[in-house]
N, C-alpha and C positions, 0 to 999 in steps of 0.2 A: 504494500500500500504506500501510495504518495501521497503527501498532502502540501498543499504550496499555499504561502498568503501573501498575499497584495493588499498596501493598507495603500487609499486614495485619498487627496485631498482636496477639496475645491474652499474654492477662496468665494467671499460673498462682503460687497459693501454696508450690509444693515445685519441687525438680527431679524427683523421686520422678513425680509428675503430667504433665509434660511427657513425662518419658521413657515413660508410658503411653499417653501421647497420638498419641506418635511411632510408636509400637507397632502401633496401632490403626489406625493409618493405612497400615501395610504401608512404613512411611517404612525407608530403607538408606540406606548407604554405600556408594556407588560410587567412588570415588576409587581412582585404581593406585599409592597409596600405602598406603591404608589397611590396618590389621592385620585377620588373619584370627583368628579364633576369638574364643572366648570375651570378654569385658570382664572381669578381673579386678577384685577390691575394690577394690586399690589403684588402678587405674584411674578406676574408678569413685569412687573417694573426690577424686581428684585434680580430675575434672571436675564434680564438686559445687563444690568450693572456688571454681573459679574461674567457674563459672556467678551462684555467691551473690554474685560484687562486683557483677554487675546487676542487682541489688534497686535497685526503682524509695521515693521518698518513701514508699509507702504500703505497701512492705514487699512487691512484687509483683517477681517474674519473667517477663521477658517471653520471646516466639518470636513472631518474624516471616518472612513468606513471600512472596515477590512471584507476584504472576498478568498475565500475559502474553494479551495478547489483539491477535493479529492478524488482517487484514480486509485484501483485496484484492477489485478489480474487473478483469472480463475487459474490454480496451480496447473490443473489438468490440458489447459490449451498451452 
């Protein structure tokens, strides 16, 4: 068995843009801790601030994602 990762990263001017991104992607939270309903402002205000201290030099946002790519062989072929 192989397994290979590729961690990707794109860059984004706002958080506003990401989180559409995220959207659009049918992307959740699944976590059994995670809150249920709505994001509040405040919430959402709180997760801007601290998304904005990873602005890159050129004033860029980043999200990163790994892909997973595994490959096996049947011993018998």
């Amino acid at each position: 068995m192989q397994v290979e990762v590729h961690t990707i990263t794109l860059w984004f001017d706002k958080v506003s843009e990401i989180l559409r991104e995220l959207k659009q992607l049918g992307a959740s939270n699944h976590n059994m801790g995670a809150r249920h309903g709505l994001t509040t402002r405040g919430h959402l205000r709180q997760m801007t601030a601290a998304y904005e201290t990873l602005r890159n030099t050129e004033g860029k946002l980043p999200v990163s994602y790994q892909v997973f790519t595994i490959s096996a062989r049947n011993k018998a072929n």
